[in-house]
C-alpha positions as CSV (number, residue, x, y, z in Angstrom):
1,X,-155.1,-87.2,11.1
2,X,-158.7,-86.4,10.4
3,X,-161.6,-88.6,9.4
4,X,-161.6,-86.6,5.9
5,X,-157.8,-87.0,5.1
6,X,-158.2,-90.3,6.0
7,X,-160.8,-90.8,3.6
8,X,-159.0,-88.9,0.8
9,X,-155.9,-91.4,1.3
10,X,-158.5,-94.2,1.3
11,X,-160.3,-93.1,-1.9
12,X,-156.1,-92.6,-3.6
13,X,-155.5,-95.7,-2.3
14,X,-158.5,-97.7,-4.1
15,X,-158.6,-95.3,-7.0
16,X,-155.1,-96.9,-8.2
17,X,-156.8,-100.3,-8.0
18,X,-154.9,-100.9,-4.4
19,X,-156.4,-102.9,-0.9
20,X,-157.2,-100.7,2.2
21,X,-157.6,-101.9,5.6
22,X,-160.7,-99.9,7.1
23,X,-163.4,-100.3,9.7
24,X,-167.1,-100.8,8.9
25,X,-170.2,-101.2,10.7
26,X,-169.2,-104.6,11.7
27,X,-165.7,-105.8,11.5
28,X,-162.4,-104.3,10.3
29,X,-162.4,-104.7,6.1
30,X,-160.2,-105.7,3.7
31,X,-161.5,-103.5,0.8
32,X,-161.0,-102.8,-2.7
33,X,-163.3,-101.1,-5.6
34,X,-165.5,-104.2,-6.7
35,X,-165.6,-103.4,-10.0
36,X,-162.0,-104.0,-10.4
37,X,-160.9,-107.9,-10.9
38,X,-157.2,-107.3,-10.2
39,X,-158.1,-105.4,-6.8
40,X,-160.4,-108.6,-6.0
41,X,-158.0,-111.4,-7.0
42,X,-155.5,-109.5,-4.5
43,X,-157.9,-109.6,-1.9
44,X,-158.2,-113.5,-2.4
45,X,-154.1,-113.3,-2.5
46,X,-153.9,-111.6,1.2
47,X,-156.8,-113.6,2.4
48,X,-155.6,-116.8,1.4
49,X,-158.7,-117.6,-0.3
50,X,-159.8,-120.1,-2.9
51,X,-161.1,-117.2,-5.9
52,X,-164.7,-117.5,-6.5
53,X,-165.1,-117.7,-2.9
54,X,-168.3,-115.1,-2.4
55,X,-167.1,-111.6,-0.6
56,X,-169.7,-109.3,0.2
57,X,-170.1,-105.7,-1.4
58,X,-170.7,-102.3,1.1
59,X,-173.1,-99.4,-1.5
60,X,-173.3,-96.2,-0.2
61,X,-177.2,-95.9,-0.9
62,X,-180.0,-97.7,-2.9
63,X,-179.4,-95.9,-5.8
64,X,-176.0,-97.3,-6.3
65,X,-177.8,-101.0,-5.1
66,X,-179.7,-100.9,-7.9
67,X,-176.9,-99.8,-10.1
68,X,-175.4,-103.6,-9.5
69,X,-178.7,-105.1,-8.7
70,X,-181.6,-103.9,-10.8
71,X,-184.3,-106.0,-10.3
72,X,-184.3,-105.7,-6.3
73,X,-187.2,-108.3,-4.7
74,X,-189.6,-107.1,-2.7
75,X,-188.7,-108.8,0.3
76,X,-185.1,-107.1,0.0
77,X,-187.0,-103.9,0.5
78,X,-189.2,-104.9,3.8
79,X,-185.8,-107.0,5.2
80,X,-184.0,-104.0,4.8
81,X,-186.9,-101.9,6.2
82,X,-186.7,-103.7,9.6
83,X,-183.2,-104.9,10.2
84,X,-181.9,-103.8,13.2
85,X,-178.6,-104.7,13.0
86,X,-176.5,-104.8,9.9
87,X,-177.8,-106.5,7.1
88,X,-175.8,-108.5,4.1
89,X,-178.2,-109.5,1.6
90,X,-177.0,-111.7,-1.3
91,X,-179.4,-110.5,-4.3
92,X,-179.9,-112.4,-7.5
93,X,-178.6,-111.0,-11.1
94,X,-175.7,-109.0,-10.5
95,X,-174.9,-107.2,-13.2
96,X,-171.4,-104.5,-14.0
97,X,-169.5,-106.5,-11.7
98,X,-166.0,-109.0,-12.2
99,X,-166.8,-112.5,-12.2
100,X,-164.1,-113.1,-9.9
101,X,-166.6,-111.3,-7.3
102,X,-169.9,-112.6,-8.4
103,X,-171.2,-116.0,-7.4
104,X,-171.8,-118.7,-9.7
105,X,-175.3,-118.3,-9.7
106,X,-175.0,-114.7,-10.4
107,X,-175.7,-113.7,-7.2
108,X,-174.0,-111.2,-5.0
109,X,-173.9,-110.1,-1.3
110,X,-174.6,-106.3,-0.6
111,X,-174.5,-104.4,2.5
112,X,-175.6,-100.7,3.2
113,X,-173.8,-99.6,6.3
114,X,-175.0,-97.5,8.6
115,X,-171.5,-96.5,9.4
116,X,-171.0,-92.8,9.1
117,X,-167.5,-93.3,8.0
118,X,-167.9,-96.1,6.0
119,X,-170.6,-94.1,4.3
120,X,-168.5,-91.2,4.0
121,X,-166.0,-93.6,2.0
122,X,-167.8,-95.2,-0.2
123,X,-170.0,-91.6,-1.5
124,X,-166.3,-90.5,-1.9
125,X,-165.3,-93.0,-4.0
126,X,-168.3,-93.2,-6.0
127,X,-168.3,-96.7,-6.3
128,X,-169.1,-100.0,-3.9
129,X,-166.6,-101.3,-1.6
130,X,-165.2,-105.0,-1.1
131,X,-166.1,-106.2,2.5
132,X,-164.7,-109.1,3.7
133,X,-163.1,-109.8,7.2
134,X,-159.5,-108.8,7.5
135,X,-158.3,-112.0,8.5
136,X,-156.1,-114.9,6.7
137,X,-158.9,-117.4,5.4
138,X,-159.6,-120.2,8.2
139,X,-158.5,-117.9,11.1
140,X,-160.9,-116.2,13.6
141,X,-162.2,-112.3,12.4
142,X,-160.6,-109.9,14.4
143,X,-163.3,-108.4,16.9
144,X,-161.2,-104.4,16.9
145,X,-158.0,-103.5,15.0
146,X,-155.5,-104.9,17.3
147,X,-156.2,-108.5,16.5
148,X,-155.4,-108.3,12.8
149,X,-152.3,-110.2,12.3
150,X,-149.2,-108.5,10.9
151,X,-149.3,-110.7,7.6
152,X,-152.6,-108.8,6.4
153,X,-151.4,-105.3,7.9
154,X,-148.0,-105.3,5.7
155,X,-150.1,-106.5,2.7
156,X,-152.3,-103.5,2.2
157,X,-151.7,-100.1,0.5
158,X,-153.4,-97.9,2.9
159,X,-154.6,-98.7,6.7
160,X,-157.2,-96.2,7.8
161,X,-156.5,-95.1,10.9
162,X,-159.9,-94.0,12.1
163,X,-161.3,-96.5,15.2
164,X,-158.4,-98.2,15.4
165,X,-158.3,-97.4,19.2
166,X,-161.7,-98.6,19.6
167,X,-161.6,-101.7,21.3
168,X,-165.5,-102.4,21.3
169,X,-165.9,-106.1,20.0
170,X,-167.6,-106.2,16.6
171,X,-169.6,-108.9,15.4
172,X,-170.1,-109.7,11.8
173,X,-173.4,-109.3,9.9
174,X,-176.8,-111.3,9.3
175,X,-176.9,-112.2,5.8
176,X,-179.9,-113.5,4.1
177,X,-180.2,-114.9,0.4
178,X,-183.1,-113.4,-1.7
179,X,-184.5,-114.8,-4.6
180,X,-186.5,-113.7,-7.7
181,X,-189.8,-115.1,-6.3
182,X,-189.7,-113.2,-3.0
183,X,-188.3,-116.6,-1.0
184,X,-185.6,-115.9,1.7
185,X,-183.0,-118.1,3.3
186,X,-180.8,-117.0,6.5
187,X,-177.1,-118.0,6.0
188,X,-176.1,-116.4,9.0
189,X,-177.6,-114.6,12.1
């Protein structure tokens, strides 16, 4: 199968509200469209996860940032400027998106991959993309496809199949809170 048939089952796949299984630019994903609670709460379901627990969000571009986050901080723009390695960066006042997604504080985690298949997926869906570690909550985050557990395989509606030969070990992203006033605190390196 091709990377674009693979992306076409994908986009079916989340179009009909279901949960892929697909690799970013760090770790392997669970994924669903984040502007659709149902999608999310299942995500919490496979996951094991207490809802409201934060899971970050993959946009294909700014443009569709700003479509969730419009007032971005300044320090948002120079942090993404000069990351060198994937960047999550949970902004404040999320807007168009389920509470069941958003933190309590309004906030939300964000990521623009620099992934050319990630990318690919998200433009092709037109929306943002749940991101969170395809792992049962508590458990280790697979480093390459072979370490996800058969439990969160057999729960999905579609597993991409690009990469999952790759067995380069993937780390997880930096994420760094912003806040209103240009003030930034690292929550993980």
């Amino acid at each position: 199968m091709n990377w674009q048939t693979d992306i076409q089952q994908a986009v079916g796949a989340l179009k009909k509200g279901g949960v892929i299984l697909y690799p970013t630019d760090t770790v392997w994903g669970l994924g669903c469209d984040a502007t659709n609670a149902q999608a999310i709460d299942r995500i919490y379901s496979i996951k094991k996860r207490a809802a409201k627990h934060s899971m970050l969000v993959l946009a294909a571009d700014m443009r569709m940032l700003q479509t969730y986050v419009p007032q971005i901080p300044d320090v948002a723009l120079q942090l993404l400027e000069y990351a060198d390695k994937p960047l999550s960066i949970v902004y404040p006042d999320a807007i168009l998106l389920p509470e069941n997604l958003v933190a309590d504080d309004a906030s939300i985690g964000i990521r623009l991959p620099n992934d050319p298949f990630c990318s690919d997926l998200i433009h092709a869906f037109g929306k943002p993309i749940v991101s969170t570690s395809a792992n049962i909550s508590g458990e280790p985050a697979p480093a390459h496809f072979a370490q996800i557990s058969d439990a969160v395989k057999q729960s999905v509606d579609y597993t991409v199949r690009w990469r999952q030969n790759d067995r380069q070990p993937a780390t997880a992203s930096s994420i760094i809170k912003v806040e209103k006033d240009n003030s930034f605190r690292i929550i993980r390196l």
